[in-house]
N, C-alpha and C positions, 0 to 999 in steps of 0.2 A: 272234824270235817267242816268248808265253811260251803256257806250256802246264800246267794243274791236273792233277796225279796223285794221283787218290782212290784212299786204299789200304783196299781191301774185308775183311774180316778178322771170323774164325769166331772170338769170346771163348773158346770150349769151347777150342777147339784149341791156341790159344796160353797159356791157365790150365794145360792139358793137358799142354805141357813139363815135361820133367825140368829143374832149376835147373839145372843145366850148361848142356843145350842150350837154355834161353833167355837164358843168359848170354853165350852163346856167337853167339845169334844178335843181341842187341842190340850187341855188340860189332861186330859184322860193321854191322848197320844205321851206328854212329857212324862207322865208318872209311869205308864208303859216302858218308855227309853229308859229310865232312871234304873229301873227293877231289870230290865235286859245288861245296863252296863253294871249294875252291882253284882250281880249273877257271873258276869264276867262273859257272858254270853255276845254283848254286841259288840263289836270291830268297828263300823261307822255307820253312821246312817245321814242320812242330807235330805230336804225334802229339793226339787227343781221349781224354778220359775215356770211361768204359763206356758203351753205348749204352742202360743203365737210367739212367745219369742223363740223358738228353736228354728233349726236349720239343718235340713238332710243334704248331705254331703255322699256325691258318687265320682268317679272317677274311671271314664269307658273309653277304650281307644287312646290312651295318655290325658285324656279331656276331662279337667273338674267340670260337675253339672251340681246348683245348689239350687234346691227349693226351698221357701221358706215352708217353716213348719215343720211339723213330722211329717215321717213317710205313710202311719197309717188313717185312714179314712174311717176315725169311728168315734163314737162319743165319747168313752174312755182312753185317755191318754196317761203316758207315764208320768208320775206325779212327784214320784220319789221312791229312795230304795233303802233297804239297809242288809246289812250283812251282820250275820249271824256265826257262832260255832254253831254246832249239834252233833249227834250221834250217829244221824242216819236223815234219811229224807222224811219220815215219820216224823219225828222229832221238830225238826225245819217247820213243816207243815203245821203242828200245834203252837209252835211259838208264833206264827204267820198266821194263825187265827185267830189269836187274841190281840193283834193288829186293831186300834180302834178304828179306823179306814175301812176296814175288809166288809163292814157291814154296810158303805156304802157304795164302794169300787168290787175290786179283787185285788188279789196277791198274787203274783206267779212267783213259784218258789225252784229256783234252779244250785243244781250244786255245781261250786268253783272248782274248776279244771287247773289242777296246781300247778302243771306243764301244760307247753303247747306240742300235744303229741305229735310223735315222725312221720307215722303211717298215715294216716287220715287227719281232718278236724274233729268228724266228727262219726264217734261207734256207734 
């Protein structure tokens, strides 16, 4: 079963490292990746540029409307994601904890919806 881990991340906080300790901590994120993709375990992962370069995209009454930025108003912004196999959302969840990020952000960990179901989007 696969499963999207949105990794939540405060820009202040991690600009806010001393060059060592983010050096320190990207090294730890790569050796992370390596041991997920030798495991066989990750599918992909990408970290996003700044959350000032993004742009929210709506579409109301026929009419595109864009804001710059994200849509939400909060310190922690999506930072980056990776996708995962696993067993169950347990499982998702432990590998999504040893995330080196997760002690500074959060993880939201959701499971991929193989189809886009008939009846509803969303059960």
């Amino acid at each position: 079963m696969k499963f999207l881990c949105l990794a939540y991340e405060d820009e202040k906080v991690l600009n806010d490292l001393a060059p060592g300790d983010w050096k320190a901590l990207r090294e730890e994120t790569l050796a992370y990746v390596e041991v997920l993709q030798k495991s066989g375990r990750l599918v992909l992962t990408n970290a996003l540029q700044s959350a000032r370069k993004a742009a929210t995209v709506r579409v109301r009454g026929g009419e595109p409307s864009v804001l710059d930025g994200p849509y939400a108003e909060s310190k922690e912004q999506l930072g980056g994601f990776f996708l995962i196999e696993a067993r169950d959302l347990d499982d998702a969840v432990a590998v999504a904890s040893r995330w080196p990020s997760a002690r500074l952000g959060a993880i939201e960990v959701r499971p991929i919806e193989e189809a886009l179901p008939e009846a509803r989007r969303y059960r």
